[in-house]
N, CA, C and O atoms as a DFTB+ gen file, in Angstrom:
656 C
 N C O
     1  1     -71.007     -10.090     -18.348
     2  2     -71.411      -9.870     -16.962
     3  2     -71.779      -8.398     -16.787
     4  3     -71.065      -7.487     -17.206
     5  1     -72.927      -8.218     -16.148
     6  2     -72.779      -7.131     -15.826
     7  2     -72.694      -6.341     -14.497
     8  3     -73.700      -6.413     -13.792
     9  1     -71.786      -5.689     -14.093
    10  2     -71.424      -5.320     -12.574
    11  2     -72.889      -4.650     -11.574
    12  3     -73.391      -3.841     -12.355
    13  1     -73.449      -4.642     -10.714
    14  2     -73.782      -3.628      -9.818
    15  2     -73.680      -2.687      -9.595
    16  3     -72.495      -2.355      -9.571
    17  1     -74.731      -1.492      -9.256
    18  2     -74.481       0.011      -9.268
    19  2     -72.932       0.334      -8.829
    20  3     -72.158       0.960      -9.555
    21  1     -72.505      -0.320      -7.193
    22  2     -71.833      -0.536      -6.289
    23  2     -70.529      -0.455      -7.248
    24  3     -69.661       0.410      -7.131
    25  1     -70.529      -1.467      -8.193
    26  2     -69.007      -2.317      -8.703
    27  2     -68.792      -1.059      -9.834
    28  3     -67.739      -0.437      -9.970
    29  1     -69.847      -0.868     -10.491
    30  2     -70.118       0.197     -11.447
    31  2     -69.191       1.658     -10.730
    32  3     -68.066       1.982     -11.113
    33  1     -69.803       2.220      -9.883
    34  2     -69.403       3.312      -9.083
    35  2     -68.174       3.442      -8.596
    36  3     -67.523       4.483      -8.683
    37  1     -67.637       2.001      -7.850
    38  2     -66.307       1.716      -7.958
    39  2     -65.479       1.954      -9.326
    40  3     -64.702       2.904      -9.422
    41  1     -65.680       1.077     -10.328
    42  2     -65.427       1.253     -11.785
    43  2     -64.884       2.627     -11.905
    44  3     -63.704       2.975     -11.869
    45  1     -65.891       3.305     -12.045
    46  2     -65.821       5.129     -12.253
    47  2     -64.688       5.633     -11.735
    48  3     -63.693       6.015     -12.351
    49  1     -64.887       5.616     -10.532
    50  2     -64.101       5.930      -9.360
    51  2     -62.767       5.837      -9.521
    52  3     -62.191       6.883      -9.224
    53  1     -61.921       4.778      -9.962
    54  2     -60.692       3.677      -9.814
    55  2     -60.174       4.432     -11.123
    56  3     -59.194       5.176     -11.093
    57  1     -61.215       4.072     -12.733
    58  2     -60.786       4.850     -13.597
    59  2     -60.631       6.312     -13.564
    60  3     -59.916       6.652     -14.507
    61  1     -61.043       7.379     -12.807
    62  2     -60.606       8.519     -12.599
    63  2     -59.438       8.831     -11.835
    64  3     -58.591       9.711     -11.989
    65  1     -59.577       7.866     -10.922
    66  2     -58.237       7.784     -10.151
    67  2     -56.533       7.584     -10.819
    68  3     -55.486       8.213     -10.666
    69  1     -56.848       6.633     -11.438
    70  2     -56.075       5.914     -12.424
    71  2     -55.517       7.390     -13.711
    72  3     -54.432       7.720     -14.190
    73  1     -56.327       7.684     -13.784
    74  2     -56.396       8.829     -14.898
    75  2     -55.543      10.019     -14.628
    76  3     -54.634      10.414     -15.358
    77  1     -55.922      10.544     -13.517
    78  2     -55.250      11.568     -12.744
    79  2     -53.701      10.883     -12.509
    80  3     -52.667      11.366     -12.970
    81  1     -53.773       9.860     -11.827
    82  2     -52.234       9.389     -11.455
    83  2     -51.597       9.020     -12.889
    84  3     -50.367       9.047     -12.881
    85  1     -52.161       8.702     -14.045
    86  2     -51.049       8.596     -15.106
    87  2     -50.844       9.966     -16.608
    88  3     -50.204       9.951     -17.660
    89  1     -51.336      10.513     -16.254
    90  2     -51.572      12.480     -16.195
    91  2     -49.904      12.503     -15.609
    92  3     -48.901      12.316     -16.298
    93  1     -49.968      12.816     -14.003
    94  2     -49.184      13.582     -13.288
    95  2     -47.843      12.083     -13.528
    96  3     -46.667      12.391     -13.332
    97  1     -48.017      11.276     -13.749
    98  2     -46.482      10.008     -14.157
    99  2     -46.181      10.368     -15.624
   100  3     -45.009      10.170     -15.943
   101  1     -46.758      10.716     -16.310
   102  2     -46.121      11.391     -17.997
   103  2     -45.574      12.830     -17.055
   104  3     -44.400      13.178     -16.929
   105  1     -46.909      13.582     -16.401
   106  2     -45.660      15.042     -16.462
   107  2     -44.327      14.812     -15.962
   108  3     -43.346      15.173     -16.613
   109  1     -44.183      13.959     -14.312
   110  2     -43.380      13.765     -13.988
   111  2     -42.013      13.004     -15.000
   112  3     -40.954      13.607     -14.822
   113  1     -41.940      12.174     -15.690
   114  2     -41.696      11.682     -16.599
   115  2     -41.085      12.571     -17.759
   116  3     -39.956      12.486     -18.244
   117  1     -41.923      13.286     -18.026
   118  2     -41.474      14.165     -18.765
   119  2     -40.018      15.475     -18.220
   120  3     -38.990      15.838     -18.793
   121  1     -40.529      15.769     -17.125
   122  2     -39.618      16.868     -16.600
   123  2     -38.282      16.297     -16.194
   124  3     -37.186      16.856     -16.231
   125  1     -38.622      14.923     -15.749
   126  2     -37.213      14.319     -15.113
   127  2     -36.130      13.964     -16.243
   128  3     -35.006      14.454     -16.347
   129  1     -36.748      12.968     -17.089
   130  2     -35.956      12.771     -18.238
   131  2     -35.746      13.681     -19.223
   132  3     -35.216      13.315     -20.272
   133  1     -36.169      15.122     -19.008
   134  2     -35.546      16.066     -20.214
   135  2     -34.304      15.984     -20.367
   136  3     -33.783      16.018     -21.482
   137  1     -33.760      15.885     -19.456
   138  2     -31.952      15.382     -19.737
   139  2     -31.610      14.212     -19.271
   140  3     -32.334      13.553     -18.525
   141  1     -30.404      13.833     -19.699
   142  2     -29.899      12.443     -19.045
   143  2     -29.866      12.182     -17.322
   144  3     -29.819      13.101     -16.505
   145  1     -29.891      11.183     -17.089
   146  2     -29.995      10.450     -15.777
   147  2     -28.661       9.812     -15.905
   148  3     -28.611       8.791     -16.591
   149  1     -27.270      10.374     -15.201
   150  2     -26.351       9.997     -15.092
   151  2     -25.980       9.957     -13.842
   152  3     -26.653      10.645     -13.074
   153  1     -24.875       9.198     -13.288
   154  2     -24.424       8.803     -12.742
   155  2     -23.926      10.371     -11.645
   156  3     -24.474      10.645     -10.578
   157  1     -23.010      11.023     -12.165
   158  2     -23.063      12.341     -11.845
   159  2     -24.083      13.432     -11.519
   160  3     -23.616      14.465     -11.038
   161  1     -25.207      13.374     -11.678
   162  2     -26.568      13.658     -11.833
   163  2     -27.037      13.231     -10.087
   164  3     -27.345      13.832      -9.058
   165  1     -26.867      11.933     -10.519
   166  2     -27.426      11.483      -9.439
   167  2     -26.342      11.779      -7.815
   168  3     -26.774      11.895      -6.669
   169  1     -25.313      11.816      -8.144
   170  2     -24.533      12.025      -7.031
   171  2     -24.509      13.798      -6.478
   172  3     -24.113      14.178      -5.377
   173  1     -24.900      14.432      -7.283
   174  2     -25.256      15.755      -7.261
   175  2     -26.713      15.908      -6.026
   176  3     -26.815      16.714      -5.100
   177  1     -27.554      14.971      -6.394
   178  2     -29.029      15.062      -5.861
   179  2     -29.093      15.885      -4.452
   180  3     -29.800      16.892      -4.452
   181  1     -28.321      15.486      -3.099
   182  2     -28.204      16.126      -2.130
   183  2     -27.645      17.822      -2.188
   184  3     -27.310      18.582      -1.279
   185  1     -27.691      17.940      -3.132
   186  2     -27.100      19.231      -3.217
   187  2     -28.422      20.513      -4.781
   188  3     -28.617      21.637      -5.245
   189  1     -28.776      19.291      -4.808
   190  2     -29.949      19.798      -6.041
   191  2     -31.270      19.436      -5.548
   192  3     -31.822      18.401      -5.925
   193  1     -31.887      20.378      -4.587
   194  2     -33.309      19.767      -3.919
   195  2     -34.359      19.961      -4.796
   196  3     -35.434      19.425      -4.525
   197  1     -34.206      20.875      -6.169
   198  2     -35.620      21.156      -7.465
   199  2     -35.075      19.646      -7.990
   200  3     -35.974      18.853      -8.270
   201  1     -33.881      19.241      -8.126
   202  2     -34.029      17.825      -8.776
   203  2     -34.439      16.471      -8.591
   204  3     -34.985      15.587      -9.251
   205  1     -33.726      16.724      -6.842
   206  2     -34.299      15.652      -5.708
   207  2     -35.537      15.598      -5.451
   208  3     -36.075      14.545      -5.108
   209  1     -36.166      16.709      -5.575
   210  2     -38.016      16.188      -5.326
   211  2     -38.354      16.503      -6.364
   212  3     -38.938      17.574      -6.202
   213  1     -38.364      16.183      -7.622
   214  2     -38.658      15.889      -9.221
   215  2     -38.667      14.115      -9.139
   216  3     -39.639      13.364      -9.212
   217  1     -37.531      13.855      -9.001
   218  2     -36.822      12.432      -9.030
   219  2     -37.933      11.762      -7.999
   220  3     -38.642      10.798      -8.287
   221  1     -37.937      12.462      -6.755
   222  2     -38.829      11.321      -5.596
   223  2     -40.248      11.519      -5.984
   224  3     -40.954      10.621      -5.526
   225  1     -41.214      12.841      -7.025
   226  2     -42.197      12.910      -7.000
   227  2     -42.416      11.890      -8.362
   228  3     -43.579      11.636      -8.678
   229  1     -41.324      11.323      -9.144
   230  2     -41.452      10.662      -9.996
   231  2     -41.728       9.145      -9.643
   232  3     -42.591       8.420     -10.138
   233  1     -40.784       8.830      -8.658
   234  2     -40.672       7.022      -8.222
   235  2     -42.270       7.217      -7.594
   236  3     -43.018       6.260      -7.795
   237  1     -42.712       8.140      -7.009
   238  2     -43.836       8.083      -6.026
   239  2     -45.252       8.065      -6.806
   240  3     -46.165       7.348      -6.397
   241  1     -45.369       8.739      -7.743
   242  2     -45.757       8.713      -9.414
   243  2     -46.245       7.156      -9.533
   244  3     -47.297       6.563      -9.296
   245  1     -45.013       6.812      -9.996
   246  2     -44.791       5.575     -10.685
   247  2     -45.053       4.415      -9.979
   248  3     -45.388       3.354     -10.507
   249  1     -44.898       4.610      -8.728
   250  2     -45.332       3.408      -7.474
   251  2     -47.337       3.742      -7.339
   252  3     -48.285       2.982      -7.536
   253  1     -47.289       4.935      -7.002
   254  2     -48.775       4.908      -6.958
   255  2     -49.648       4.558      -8.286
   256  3     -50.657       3.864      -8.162
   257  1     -49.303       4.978      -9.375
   258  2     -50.223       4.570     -10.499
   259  2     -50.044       2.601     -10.212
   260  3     -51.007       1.858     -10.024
   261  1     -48.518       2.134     -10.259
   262  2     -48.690       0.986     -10.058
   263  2     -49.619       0.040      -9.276
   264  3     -50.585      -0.606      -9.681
   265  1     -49.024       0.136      -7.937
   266  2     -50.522       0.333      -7.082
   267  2     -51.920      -0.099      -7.639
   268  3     -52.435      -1.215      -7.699
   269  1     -52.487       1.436      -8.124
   270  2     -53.625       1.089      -8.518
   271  2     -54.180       0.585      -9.309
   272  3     -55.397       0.412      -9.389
   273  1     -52.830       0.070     -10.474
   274  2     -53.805       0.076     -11.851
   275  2     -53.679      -2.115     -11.476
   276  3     -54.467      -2.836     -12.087
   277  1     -52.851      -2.626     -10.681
   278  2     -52.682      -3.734     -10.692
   279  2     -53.205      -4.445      -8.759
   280  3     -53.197      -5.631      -8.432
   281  1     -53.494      -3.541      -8.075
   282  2     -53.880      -4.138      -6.604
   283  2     -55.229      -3.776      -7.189
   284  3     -55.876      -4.813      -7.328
   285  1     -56.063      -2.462      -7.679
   286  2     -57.423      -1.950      -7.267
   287  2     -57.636      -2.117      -8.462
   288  3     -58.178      -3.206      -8.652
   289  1     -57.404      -1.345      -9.690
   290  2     -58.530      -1.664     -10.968
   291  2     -58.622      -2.839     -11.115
   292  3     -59.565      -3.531     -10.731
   293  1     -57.041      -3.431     -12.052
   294  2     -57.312      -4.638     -12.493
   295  2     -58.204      -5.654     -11.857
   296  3     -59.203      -6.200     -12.326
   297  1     -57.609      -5.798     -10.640
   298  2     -58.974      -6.946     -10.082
   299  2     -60.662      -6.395     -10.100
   300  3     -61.537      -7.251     -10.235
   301  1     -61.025      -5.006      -9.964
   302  2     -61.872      -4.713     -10.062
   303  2     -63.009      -4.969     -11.329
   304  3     -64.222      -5.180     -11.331
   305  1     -61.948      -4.837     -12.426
   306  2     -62.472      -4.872     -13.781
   307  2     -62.473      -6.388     -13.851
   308  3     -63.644      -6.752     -13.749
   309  1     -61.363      -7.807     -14.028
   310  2     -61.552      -8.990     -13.449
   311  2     -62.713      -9.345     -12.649
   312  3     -63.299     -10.347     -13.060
   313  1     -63.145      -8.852     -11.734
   314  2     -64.635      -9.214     -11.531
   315  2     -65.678      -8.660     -12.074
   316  3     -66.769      -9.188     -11.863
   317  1     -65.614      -7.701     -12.737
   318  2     -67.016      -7.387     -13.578
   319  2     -66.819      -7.530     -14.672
   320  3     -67.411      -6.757     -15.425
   321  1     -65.917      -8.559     -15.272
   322  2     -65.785      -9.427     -16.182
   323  2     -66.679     -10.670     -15.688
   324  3     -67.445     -11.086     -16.557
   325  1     -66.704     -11.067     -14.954
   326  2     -66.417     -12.245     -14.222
   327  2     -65.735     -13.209     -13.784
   328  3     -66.185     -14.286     -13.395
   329  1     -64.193     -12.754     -13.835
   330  2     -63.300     -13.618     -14.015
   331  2     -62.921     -13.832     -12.480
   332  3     -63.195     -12.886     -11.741
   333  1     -62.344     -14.920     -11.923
   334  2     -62.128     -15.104     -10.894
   335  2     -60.904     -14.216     -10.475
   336  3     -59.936     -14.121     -11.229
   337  1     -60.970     -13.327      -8.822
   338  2     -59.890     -12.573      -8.529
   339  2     -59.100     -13.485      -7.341
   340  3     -59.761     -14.070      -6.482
   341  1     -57.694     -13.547      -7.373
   342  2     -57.193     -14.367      -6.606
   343  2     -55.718     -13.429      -6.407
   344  3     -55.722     -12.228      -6.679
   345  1     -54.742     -13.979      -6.010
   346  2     -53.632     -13.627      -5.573
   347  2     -53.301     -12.878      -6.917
   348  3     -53.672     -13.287      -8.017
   349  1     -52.439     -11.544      -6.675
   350  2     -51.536     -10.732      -7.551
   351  2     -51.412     -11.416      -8.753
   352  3     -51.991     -11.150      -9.806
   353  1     -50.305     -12.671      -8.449
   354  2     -49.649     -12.957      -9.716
   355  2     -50.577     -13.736     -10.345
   356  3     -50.228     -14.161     -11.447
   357  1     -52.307     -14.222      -9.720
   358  2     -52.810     -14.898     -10.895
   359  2     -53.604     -13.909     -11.290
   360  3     -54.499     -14.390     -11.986
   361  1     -53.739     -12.407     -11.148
   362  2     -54.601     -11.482     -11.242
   363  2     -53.673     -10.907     -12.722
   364  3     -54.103     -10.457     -13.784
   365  1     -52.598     -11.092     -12.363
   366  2     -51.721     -10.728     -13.567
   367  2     -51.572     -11.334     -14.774
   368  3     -51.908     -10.861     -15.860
   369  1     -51.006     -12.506     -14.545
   370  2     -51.241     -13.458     -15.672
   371  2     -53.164     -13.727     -16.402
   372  3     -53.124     -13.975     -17.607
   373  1     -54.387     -13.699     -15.912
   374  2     -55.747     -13.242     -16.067
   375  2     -55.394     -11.898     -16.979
   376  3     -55.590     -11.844     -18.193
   377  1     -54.988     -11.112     -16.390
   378  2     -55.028     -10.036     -17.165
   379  2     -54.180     -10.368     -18.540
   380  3     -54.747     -10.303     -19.631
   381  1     -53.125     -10.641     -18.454
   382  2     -51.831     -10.679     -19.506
   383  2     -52.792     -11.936     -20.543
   384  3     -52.486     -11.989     -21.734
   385  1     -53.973     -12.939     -19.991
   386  2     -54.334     -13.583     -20.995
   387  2     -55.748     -12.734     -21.524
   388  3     -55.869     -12.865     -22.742
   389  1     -56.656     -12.041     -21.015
   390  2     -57.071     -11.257     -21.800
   391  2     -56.606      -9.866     -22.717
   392  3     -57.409      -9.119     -23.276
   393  1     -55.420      -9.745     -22.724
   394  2     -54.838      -8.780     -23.347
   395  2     -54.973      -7.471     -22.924
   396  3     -54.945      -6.481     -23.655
   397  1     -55.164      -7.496     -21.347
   398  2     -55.485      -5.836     -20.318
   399  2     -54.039      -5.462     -20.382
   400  3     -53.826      -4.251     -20.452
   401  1     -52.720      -6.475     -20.370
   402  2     -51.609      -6.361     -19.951
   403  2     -50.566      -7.022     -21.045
   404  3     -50.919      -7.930     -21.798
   405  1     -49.176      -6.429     -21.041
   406  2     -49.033      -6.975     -22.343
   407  2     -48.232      -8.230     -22.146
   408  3     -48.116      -9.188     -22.910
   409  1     -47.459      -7.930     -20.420
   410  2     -46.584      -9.130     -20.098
   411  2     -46.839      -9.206     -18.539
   412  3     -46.729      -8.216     -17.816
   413  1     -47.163     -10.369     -18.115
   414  2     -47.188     -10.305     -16.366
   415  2     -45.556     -10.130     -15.702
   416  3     -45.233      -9.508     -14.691
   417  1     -44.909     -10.706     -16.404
   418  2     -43.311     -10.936     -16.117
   419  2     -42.625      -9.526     -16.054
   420  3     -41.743      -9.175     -15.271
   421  1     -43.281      -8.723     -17.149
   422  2     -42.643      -7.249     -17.121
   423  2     -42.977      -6.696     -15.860
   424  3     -42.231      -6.107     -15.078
   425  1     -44.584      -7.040     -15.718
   426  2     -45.445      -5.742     -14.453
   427  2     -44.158      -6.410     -13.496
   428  3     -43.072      -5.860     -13.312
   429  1     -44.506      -7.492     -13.050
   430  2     -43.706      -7.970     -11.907
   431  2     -42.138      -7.038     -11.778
   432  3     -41.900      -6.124     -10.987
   433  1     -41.152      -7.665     -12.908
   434  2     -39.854      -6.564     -12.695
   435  2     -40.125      -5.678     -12.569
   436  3     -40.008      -5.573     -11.348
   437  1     -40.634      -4.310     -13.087
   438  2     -40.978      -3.278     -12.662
   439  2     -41.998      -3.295     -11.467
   440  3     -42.797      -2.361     -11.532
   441  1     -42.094      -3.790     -10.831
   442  2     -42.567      -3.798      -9.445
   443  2     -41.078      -4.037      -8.513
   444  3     -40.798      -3.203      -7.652
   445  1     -40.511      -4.777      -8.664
   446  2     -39.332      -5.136      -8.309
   447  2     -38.520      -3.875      -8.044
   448  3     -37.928      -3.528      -7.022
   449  1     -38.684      -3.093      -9.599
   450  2     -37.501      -2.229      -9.597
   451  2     -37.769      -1.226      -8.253
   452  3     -36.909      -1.085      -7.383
   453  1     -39.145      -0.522      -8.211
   454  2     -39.635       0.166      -7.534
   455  2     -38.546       0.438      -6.072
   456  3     -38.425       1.574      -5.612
   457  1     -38.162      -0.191      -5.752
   458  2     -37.193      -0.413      -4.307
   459  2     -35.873       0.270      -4.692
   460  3     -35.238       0.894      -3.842
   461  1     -35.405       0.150      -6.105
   462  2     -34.137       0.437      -6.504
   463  2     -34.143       2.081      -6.955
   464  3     -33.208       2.732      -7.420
   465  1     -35.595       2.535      -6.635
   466  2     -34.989       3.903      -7.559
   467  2     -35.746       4.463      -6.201
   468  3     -36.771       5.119      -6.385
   469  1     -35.364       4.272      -5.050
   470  2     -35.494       5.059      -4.244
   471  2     -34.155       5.651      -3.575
   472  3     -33.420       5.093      -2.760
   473  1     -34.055       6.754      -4.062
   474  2     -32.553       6.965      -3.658
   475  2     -31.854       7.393      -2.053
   476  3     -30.674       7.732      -1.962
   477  1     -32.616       7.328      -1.059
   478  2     -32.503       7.250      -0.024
   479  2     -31.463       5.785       0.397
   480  3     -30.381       5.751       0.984
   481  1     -32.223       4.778      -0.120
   482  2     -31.685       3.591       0.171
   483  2     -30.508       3.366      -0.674
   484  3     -30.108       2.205      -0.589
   485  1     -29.651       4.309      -1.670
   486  2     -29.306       3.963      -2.641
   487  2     -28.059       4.521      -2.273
   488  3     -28.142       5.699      -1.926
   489  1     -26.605       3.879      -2.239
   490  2     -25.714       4.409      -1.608
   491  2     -24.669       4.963      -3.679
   492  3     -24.004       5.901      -4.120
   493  1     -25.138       3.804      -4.114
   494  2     -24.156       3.760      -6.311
   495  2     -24.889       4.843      -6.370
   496  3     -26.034       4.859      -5.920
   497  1     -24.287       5.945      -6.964
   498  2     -24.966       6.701      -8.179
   499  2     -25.071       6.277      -9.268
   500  3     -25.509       6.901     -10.234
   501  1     -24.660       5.092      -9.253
   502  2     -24.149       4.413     -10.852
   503  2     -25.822       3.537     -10.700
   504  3     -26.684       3.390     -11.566
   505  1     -25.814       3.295      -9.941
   506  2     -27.346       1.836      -9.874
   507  2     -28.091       2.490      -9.025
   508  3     -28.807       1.693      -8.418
   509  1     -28.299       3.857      -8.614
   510  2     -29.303       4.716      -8.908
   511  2     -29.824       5.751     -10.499
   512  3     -30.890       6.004     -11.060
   513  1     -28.904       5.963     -10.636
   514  2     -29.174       6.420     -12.307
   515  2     -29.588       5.001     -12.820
   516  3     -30.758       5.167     -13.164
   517  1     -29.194       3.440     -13.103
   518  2     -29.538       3.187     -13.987
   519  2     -31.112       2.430     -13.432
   520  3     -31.968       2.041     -14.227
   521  1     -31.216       2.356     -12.208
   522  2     -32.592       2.135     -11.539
   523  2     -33.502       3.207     -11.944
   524  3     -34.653       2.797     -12.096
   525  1     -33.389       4.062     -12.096
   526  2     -34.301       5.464     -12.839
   527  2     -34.479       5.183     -14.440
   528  3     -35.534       5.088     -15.067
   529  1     -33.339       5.094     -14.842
   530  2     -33.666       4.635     -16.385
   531  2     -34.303       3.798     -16.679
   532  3     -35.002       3.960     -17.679
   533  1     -34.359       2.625     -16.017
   534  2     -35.189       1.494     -16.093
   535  2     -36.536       1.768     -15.695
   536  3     -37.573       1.429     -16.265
   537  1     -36.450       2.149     -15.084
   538  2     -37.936       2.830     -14.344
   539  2     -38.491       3.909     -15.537
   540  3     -39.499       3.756     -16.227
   541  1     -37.807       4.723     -15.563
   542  2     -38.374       5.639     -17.093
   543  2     -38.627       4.909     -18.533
   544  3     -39.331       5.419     -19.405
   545  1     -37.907       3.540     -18.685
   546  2     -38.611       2.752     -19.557
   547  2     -39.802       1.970     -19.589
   548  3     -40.388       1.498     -20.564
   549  1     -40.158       1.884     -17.985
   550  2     -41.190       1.080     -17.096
   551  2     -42.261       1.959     -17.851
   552  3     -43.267       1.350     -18.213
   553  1     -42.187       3.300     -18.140
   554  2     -43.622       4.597     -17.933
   555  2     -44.693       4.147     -18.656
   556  3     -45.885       4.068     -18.361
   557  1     -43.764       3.711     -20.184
   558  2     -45.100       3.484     -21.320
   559  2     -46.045       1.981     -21.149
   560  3     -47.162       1.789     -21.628
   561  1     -45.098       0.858     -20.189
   562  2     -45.042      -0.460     -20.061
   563  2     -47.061       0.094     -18.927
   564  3     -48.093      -0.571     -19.019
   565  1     -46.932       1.072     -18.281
   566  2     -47.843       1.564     -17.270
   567  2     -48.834       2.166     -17.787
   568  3     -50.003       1.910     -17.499
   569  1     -48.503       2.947     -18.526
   570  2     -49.383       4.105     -19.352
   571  2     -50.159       3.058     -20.680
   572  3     -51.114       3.591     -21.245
   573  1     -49.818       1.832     -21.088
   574  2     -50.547       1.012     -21.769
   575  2     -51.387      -0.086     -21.252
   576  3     -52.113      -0.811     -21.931
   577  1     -51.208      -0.128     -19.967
   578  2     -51.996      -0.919     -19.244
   579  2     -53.089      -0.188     -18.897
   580  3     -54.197      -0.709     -19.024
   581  1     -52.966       1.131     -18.402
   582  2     -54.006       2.189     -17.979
   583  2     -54.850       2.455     -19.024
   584  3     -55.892       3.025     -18.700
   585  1     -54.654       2.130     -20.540
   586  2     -55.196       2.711     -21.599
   587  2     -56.321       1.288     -22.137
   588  3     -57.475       1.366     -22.558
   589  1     -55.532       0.161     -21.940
   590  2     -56.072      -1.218     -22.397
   591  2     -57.507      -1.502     -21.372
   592  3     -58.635      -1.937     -21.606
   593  1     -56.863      -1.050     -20.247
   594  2     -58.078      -1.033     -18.842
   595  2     -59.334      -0.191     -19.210
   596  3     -60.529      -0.485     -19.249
   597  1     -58.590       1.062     -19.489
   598  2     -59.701       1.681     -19.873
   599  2     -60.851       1.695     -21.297
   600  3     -62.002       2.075     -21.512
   601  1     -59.904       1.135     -21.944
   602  2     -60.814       0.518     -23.255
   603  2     -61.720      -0.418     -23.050
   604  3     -62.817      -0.556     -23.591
   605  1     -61.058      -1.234     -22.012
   606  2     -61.917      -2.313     -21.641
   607  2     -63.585      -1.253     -21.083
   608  3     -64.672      -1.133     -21.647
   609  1     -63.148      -0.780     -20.011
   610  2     -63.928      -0.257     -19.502
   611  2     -65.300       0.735     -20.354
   612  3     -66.475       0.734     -19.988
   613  1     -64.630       1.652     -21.742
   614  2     -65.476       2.363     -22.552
   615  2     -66.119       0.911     -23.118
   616  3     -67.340       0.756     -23.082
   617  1     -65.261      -0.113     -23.628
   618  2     -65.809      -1.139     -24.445
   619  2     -67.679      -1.963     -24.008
   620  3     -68.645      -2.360     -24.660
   621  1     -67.371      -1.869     -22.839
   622  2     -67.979      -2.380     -22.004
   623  2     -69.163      -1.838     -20.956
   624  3     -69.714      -2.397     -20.008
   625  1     -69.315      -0.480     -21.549
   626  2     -70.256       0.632     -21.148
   627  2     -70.035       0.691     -19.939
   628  3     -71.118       1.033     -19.466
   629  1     -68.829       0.497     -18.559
   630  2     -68.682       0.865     -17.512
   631  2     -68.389       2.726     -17.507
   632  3     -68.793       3.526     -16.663
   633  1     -67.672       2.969     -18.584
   634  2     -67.328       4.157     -17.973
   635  2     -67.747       5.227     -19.419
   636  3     -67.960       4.565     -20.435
   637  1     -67.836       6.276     -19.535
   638  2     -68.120       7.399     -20.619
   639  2     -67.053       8.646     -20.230
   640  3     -67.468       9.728     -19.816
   641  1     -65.589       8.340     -20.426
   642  2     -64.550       9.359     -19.957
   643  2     -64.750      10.541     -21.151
   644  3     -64.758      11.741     -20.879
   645  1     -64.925       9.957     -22.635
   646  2     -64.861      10.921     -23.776
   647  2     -65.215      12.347     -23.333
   648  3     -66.115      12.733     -22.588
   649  1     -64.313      12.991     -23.958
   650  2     -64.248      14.465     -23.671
   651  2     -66.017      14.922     -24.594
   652  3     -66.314      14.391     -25.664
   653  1     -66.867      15.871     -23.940
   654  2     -67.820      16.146     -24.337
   655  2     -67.834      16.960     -26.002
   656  3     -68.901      17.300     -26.514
């Protein structure tokens, strides 16, 4: 199939977007987990505000790349495939059978988790630390979907990201 200037431009667009947000979810990623995510750690947070907005610029990270790479690309790229776009979870499983995604069942839990590592709502330090850990295992589960998308996308002459 081939997309429209329109779908094309979108394309571009979504993958730069996408790009930038999983950039700044490795740095974040990186800075948070340089040390352990403990329980103590986390009960500290109100009193550690360089850690507390590390931690929230991370979930916020990790929610927005989500977001985009499964509400806006994926379906985007799904139609200039031609594949039919329909509700989330059949947009997921579509993806998980062309191999954009590696498990629909994973994206989903880690969508799930998203609620749990907001530590506002989070009274355990114990199941806020381990809602972060889980979530920091979520990163690469994200960062390989963003990469498969985008292969698709070089594969497929939508996009020319290669560094010059």
């Amino acid at each position: 199939m081939n997309p429209s200037a329109a779908e094309r431009a979108r394309l571009a667009f979504l993958f730069r977007v996408v790009g930038r947000e999983a950039a700044h979810l490795r740095s974040s990623d990186g800075r948070v987990f340089a040390r352990p995510m403990t329980p103590e750690r986390v009960a500290g947070l109100a009193a550690d505000i360089d850690d507390s907005e590390r931690i929230e610029a991370f979930v916020a990270r990790f929610a927005r790349l989500q977001d985009t790479l499964g509400d806006k690309l994926l379906p985007a790229v799904l139609l200039a495939l031609g594949e039919p776009v329909g509700a989330a979870i059949d947009n997921l499983d579509r993806g998980e059978r062309l191999g954009l995604l590696p498990s629909a069942d994973q994206w989903i839990a880690a969508r799930r988790l998203r609620n749990r590592m907001v530590h506002e709502y989070v009274e355990d330090p114990g199941l806020l630390a381990a809602a972060l850990q889980q979530g920091h295992a979520c990163v690469p589960l994200l960062l390989a979907v963003e990469a498969a998308l985008r292969a698709e996308g070089r594969h497929r002459g939508w996009i020319d990201d290669r560094p010059a």
